[in-house]
KOLMIMAR-101541 format. One line per 2 residues: number of its first residue (from 1); their letters; for each residue x, y, z of N, C-alpha, C. Coordinates in steps of 0.2 Angstrom, whole numbers, padded with zeros to 4 digits. Example, Ala and Ser with C-alpha at 12.3 -4.5 7.8 and 13.67 -1.06 7.14 Angstrom:
2
1 = AS = 0066,-0028,0039,0062,-0022,0039,0066,-0016,0039 | 0064,-0011,0035,0068,-0005,0036,0064,0000,0039
END
This chain:
298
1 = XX = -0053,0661,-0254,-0058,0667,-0256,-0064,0666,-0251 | -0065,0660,-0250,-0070,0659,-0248,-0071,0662,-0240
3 = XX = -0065,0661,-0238,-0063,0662,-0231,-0062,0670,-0229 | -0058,0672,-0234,-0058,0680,-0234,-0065,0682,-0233
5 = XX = -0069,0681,-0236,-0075,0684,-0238,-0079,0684,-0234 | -0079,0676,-0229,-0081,0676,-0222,-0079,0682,-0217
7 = XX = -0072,0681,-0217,-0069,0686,-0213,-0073,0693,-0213 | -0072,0694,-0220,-0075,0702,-0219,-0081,0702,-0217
9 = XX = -0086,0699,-0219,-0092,0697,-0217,-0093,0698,-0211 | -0087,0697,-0207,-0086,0695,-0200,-0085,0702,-0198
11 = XX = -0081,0705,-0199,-0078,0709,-0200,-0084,0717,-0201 | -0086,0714,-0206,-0091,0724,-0207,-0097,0719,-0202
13 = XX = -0100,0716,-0202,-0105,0714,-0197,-0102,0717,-0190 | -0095,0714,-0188,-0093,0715,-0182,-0091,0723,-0181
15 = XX = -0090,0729,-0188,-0090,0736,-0187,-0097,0738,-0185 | -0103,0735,-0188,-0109,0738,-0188,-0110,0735,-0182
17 = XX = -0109,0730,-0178,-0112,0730,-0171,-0108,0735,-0168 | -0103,0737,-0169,-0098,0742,-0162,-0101,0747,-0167
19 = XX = -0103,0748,-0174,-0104,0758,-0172,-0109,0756,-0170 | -0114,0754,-0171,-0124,0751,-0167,-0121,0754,-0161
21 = XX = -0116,0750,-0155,-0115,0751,-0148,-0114,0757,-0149 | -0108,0760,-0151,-0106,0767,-0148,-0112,0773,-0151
23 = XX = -0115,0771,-0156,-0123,0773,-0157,-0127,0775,-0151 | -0129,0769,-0149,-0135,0769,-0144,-0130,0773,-0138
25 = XX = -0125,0771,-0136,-0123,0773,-0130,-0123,0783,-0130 | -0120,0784,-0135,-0121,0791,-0138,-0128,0793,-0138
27 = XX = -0132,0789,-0139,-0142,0792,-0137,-0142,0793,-0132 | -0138,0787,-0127,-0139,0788,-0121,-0138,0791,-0114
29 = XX = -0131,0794,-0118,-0129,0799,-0114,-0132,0804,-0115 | -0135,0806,-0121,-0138,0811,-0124,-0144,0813,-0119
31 = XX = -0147,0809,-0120,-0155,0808,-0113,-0152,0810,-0107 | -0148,0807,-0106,-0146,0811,-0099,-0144,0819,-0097
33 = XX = -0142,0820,-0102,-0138,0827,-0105,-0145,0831,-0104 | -0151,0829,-0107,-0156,0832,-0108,-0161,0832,-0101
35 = XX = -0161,0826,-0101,-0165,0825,-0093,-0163,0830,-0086 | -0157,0828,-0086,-0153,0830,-0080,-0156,0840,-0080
37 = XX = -0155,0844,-0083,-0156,0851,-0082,-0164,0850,-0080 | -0168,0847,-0084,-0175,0845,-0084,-0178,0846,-0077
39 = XX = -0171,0840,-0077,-0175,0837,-0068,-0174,0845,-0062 | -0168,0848,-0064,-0166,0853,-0061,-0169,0859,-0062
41 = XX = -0174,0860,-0068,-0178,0865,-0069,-0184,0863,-0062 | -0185,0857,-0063,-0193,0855,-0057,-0188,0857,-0050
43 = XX = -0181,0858,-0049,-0182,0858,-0042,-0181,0865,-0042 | -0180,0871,-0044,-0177,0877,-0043,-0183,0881,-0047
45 = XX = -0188,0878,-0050,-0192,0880,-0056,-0200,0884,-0052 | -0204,0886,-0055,-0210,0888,-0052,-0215,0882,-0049
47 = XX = -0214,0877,-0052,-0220,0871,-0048,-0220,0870,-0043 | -0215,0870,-0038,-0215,0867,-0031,-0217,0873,-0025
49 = XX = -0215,0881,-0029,-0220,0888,-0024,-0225,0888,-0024 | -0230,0885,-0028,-0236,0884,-0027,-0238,0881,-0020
51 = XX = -0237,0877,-0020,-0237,0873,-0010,-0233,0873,-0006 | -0227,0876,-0008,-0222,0879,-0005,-0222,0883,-0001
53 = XX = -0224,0886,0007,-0224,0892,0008,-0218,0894,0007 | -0210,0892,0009,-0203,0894,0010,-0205,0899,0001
55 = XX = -0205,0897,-0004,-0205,0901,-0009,-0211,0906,-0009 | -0215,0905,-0007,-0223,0910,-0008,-0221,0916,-0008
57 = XX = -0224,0920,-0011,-0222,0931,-0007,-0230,0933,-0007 | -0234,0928,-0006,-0242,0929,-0003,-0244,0923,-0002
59 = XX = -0249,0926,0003,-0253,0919,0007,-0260,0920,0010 | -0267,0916,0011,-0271,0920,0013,-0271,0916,0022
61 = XX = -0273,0921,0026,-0275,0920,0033,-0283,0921,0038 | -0286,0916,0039,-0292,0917,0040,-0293,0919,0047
63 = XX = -0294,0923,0049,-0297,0926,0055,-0303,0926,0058 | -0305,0925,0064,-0312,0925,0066,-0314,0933,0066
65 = XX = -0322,0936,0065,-0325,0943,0064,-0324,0943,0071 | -0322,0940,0077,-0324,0941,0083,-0316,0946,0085
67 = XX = -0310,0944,0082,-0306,0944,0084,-0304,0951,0082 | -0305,0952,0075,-0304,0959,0072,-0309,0965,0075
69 = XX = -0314,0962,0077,-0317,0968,0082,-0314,0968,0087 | -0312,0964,0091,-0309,0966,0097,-0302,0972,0095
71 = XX = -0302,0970,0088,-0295,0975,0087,-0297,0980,0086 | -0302,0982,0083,-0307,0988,0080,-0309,0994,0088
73 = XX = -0312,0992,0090,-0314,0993,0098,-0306,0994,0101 | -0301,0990,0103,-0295,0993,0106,-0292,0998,0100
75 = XX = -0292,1001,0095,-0290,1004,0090,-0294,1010,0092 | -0300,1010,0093,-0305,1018,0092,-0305,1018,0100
77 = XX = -0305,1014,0105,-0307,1015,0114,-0305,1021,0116 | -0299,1024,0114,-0298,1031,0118,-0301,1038,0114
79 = XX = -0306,1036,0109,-0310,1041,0105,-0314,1045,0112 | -0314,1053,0111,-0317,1055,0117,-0321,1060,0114
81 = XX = -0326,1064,0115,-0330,1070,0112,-0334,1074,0118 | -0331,1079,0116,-0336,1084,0122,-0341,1089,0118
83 = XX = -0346,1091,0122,-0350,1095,0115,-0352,1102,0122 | -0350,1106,0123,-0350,1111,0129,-0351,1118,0127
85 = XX = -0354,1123,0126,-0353,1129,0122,-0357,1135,0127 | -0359,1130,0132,-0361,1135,0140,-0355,1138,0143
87 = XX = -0355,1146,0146,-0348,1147,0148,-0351,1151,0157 | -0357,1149,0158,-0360,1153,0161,-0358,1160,0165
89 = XX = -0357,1162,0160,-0357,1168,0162,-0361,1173,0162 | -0362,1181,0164,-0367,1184,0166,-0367,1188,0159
91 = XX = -0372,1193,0161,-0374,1196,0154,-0378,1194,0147 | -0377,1196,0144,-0384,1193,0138,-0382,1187,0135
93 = XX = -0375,1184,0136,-0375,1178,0134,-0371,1174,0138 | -0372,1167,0134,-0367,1163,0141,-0363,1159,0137
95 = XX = -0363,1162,0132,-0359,1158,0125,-0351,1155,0129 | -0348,1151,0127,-0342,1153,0127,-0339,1143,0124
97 = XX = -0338,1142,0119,-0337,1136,0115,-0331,1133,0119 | -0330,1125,0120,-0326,1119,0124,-0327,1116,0121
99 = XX = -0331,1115,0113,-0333,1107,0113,-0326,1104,0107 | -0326,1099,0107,-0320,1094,0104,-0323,1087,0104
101 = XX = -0319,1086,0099,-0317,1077,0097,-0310,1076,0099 | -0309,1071,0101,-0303,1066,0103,-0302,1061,0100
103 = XX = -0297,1063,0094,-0295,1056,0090,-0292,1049,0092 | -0293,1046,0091,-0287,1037,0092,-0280,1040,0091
105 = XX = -0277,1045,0086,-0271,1047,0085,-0267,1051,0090 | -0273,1056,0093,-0272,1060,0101,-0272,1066,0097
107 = XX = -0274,1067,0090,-0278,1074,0088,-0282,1078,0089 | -0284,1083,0093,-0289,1086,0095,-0292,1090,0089
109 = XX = -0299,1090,0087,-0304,1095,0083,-0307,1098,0089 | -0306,1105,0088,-0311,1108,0089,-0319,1110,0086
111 = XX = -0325,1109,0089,-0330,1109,0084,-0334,1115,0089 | -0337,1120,0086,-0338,1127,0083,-0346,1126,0085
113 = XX = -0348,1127,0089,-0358,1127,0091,-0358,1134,0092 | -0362,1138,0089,-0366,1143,0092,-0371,1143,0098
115 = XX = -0374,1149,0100,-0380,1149,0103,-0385,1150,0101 | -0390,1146,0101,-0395,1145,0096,-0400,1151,0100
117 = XX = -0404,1154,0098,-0407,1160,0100,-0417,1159,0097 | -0420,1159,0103,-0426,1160,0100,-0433,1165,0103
119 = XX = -0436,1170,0096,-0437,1178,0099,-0445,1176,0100 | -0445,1176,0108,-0452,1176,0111,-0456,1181,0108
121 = XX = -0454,1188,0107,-0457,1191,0103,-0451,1198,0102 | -0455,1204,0102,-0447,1208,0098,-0445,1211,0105
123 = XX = -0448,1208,0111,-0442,1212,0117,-0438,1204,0122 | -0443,1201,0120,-0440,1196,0124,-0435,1191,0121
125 = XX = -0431,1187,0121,-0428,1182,0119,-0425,1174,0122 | -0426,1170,0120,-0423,1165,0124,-0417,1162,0121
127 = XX = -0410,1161,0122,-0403,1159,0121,-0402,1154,0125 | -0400,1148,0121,-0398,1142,0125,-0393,1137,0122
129 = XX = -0391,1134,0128,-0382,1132,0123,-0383,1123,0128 | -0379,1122,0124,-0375,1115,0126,-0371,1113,0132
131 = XX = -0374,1109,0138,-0370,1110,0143,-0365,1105,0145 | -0359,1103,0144,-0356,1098,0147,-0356,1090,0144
133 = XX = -0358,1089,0138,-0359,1081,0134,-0354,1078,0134 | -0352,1073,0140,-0346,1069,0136,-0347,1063,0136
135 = XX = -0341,1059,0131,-0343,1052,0131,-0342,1048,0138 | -0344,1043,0138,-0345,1039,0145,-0342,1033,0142
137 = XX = -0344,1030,0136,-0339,1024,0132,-0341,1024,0127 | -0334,1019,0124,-0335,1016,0116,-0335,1010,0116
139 = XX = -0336,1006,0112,-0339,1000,0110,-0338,0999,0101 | -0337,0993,0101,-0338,0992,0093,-0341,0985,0092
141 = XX = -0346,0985,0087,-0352,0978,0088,-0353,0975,0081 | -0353,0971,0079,-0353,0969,0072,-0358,0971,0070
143 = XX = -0359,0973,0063,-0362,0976,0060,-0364,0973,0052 | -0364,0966,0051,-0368,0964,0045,-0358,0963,0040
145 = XX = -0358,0964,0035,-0350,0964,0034,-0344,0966,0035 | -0347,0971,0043,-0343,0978,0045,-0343,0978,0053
147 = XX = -0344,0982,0054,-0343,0984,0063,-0349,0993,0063 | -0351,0993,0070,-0354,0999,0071,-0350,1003,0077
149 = XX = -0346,1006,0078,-0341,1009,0084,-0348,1013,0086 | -0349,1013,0091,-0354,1017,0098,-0350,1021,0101
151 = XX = -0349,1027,0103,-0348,1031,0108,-0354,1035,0111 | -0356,1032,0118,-0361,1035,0123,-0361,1040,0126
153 = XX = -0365,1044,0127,-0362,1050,0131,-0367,1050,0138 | -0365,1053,0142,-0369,1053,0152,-0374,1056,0149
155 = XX = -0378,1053,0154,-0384,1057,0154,-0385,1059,0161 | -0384,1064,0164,-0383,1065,0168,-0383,1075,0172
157 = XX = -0388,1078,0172,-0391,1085,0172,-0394,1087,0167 | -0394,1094,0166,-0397,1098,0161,-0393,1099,0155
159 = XX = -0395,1095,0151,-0387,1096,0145,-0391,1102,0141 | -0398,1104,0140,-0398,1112,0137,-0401,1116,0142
161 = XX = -0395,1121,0141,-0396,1129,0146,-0398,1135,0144 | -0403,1136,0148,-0407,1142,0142,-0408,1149,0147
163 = XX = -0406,1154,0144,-0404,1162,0147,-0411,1166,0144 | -0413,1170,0147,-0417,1175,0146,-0414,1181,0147
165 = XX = -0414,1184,0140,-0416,1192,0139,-0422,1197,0138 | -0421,1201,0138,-0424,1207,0136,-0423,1215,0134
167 = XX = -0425,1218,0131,-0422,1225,0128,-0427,1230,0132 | -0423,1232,0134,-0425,1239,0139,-0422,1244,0136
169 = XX = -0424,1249,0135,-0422,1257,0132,-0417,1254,0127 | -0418,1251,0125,-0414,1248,0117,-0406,1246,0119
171 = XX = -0409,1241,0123,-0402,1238,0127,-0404,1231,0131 | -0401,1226,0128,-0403,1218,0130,-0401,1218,0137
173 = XX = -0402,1214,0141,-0402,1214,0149,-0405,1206,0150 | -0402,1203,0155,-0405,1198,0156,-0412,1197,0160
175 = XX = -0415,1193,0159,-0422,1194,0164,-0426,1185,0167 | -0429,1187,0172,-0430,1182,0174,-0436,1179,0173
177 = XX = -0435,1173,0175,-0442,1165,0168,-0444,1164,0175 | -0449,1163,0178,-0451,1157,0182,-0452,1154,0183
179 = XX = -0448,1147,0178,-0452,1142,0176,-0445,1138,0177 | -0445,1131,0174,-0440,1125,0173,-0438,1128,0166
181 = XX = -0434,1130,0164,-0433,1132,0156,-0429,1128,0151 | -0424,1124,0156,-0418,1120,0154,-0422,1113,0151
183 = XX = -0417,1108,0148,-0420,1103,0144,-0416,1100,0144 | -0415,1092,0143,-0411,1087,0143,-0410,1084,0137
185 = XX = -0404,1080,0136,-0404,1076,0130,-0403,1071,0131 | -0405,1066,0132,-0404,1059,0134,-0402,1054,0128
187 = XX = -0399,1048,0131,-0398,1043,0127,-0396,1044,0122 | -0390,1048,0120,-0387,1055,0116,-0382,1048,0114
189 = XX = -0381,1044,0108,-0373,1043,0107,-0371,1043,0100 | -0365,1043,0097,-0364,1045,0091,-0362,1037,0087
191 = XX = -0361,1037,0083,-0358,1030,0079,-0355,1031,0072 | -0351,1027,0070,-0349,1027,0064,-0348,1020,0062
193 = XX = -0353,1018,0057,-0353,1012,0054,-0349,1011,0047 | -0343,1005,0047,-0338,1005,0043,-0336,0997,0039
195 = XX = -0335,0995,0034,-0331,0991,0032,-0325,0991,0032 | -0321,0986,0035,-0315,0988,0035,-0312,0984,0027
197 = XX = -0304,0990,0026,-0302,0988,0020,-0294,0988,0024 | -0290,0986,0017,-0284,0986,0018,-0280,0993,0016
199 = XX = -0277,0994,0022,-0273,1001,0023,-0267,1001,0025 | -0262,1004,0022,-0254,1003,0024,-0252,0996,0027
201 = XX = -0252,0991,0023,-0253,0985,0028,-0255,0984,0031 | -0261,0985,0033,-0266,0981,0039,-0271,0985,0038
203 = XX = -0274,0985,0043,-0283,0987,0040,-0286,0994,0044 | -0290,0996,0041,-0291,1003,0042,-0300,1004,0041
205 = XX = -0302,1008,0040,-0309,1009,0038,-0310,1014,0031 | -0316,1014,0027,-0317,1020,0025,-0323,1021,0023
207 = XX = -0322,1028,0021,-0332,1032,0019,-0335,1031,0026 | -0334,1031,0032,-0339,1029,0039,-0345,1033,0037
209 = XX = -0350,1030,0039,-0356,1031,0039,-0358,1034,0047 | -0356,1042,0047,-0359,1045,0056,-0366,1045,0058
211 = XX = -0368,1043,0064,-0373,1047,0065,-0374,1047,0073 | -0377,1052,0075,-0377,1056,0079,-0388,1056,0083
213 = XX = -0387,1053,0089,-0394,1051,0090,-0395,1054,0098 | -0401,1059,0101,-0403,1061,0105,-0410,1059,0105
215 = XX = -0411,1062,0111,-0420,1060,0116,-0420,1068,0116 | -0424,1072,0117,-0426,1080,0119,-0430,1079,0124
217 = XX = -0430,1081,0130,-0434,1081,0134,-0437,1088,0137 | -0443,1091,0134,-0444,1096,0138,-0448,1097,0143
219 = XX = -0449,1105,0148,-0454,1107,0151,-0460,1108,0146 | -0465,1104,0152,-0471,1104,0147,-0475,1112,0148
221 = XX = -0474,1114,0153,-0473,1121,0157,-0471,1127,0153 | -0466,1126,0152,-0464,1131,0144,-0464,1131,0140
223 = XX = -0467,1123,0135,-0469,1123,0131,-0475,1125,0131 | -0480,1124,0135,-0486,1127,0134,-0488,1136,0135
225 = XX = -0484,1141,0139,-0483,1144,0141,-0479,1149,0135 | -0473,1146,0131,-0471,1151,0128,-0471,1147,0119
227 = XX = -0476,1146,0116,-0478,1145,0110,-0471,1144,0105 | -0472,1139,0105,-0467,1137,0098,-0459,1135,0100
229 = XX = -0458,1137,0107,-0453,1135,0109,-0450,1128,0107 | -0453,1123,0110,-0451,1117,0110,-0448,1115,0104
231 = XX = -0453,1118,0100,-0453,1115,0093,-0449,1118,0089 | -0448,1123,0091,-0439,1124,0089,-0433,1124,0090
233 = XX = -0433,1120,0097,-0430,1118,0100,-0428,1113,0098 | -0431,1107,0099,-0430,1100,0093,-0429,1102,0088
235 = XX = -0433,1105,0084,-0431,1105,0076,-0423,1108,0075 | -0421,1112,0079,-0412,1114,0081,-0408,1109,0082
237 = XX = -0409,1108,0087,-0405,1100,0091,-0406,1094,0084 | -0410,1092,0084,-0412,1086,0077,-0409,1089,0071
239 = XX = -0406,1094,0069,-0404,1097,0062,-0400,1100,0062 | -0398,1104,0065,-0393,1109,0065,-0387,1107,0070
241 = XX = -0390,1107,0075,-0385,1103,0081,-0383,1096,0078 | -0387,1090,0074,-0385,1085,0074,-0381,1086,0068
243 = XX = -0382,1088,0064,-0379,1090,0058,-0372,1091,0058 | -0370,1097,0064,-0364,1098,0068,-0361,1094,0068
245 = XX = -0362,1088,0074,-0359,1084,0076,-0357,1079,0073 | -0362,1077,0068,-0358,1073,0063,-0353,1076,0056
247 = XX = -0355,1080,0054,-0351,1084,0051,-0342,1082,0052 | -0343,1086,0059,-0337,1088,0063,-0333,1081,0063
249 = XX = -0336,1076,0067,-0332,1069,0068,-0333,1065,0062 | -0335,1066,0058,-0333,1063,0051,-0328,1065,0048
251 = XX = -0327,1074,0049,-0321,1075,0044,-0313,1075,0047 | -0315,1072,0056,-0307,1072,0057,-0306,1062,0055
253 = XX = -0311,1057,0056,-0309,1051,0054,-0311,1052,0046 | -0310,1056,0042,-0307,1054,0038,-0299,1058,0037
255 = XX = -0296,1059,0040,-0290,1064,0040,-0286,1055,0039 | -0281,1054,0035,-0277,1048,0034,-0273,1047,0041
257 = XX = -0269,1052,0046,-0267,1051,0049,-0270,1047,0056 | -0275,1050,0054,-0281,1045,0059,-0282,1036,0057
259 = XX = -0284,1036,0051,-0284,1028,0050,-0277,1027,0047 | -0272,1030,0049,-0264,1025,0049,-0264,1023,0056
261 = XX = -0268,1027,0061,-0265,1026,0068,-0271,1021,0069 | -0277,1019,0066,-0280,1014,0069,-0277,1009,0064
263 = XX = -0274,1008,0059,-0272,1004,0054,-0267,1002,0060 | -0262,1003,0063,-0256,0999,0066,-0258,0998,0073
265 = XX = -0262,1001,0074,-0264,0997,0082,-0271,0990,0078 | -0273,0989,0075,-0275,0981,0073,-0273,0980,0072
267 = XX = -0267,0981,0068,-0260,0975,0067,-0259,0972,0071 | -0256,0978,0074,-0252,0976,0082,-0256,0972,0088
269 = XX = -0264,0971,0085,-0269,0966,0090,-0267,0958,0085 | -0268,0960,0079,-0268,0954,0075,-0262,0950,0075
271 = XX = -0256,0951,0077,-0251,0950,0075,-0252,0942,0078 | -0254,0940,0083,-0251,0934,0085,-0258,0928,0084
273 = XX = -0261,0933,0077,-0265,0928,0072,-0263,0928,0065 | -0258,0931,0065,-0253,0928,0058,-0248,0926,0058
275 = XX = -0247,0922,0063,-0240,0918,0065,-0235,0921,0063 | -0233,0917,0059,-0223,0918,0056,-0226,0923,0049
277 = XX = -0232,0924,0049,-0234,0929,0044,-0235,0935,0048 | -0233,0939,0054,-0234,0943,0057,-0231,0950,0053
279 = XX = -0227,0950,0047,-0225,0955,0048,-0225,0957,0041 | -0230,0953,0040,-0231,0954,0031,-0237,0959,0030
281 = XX = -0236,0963,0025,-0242,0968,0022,-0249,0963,0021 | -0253,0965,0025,-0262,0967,0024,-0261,0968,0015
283 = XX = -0267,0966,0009,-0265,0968,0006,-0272,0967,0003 | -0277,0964,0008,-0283,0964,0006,-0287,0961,0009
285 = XX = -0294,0961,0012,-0298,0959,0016,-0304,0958,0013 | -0308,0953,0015,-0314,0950,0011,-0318,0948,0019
287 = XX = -0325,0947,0018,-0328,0941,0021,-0329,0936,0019 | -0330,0930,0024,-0333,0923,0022,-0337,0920,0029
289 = XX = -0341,0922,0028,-0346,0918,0034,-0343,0921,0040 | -0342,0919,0046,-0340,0919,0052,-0331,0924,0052
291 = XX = -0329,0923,0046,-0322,0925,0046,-0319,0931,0041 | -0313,0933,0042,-0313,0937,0038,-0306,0937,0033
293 = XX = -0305,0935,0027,-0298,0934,0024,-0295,0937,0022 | -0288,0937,0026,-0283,0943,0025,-0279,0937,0021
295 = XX = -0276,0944,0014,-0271,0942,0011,-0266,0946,0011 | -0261,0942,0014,-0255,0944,0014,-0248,0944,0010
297 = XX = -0245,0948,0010,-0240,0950,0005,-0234,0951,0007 | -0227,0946,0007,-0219,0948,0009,-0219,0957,0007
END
């Protein structure tokens, strides 16, 4: 009895140690079971795109201001404007309109000048027009968070042409001034000051800020001789004629087809500053100090 009883002793002792073992070994596989996908969530899972470029679908790229104005400046260089509305011809007037802007995209605007008209008194009258303005270059210069694009025009003869009339038996004829009557515009250039933003993937401008800046130079001869001239002359050219020309080249840069077509020629400058990111979407541009950070998007 005594024996048996040992036995079993031995016996349920000896069961509870094997189910103990096949116990734990069953937790143990169990763990594994749980771990194993675990481990395979960290490698297939979001934590590792983080620092991952192979995974990334954005990234940021730091560009010097130096390098996107040179893009900016080869994107607008072939911008061309002519301001012309002199046709020399005979008779009472010498009107005859040439003037134009010349887009980056190869769009030409035509822009619309009259002949500005001023009545020496009620037989006489003075007509004078714009002779020949064109640009001579473009430039683009950094401008505080943005760039300022220049286009200069020659100074180079008489850019204002002035005709004289008068009414004879109630019919205008021409007549002659003995004096220097014609007038210059010197140091004439226009600008359009911009921050660049992201456009079509890559970078574009908006809202440009025009303006349009001349010298007037007149005969002091005819200003003294025919009263008020001068001064209506400036006050025309400064307001009316400037007025014009900005007008004018504002409303063709903002036409989109205009900043698509400067949008893909700075790509096409920047490209070999976004490495193996060359061909990813622009998706937003900022400043920081000396540079300018593009974020990029697969």
């Amino acid at each position: 009895m005594h024996h048996n009883f040992y036995s079993r002793n031995l016996i349920i002792n000896g069961s509870y140690n094997f189910t103990e073992t096949i116990t734990q070994r069953k937790n143990m596989n169990f763990k594994k079971l749980i771990a194993t996908p675990i481990a395979l969530g960290l490698t297939v899972g979001s934590f590792p795109v983080v620092n991952s470029p192979a995974y990334a679908n954005s990234a940021e790229v730091s560009v010097p201001k130096g390098v996107v104005r040179k893009a900016f400046n080869s994107a607008l260089s072939s911008t061309r404007v002519r301001l012309d509305n002199y046709g020399k011809k005979g008779g009472t007037t010498g009107h005859k309109n040439s003037s134009y802007i010349l887009y980056p995209n190869g769009n030409k605007k035509s822009v619309s000048i009259p002949d500005y008209r001023f009545n020496v008194n009620s037989r006489r009258q003075l007509r004078y027009y714009v002779d020949a303005m064109n640009t001579s270059s473009v430039r683009t210069n950094a401008n505080g968070k943005g760039f300022k694009t220049i286009l200069n025009f020659e100074s180079q003869g008489e850019e204002i042409k002035t005709k004289c009339i008068r009414k004879r038996f109630r019919k205008w004829k021409p007549c002659l001034l003995k004096m220097e009557k014609d007038a210059h515009l010197n140091n004439s250039k226009l600008s359009m000051s911009f921050i660049p933003v992201a456009y079509k993937g890559s970078i574009s401008y908006k809202n440009p800020v025009v303006n349009f800046q001349t010298n007037i130079i007149t005969n002091k001869n005819l200003c003294t001789k025919i009263k008020g001239f001068c001064k209506h002359i400036r006050g025309r050219v400064k307001n009316e004629f400037t007025r014009k020309v900005e007008t004018s080249f504002k409303s063709g840069l903002n036409n989109p087809q205009v900043k698509a077509k400067v949008a893909k020629s700075v790509k096409n400058s920047l490209r070999n500053h976004l490495g193996k990111r060359n061909n990813w979407r622009i998706v937003s541009i900022r400043s920081q100090g000396n540079n300018f950070i593009l974020k990029l998007s697969k």
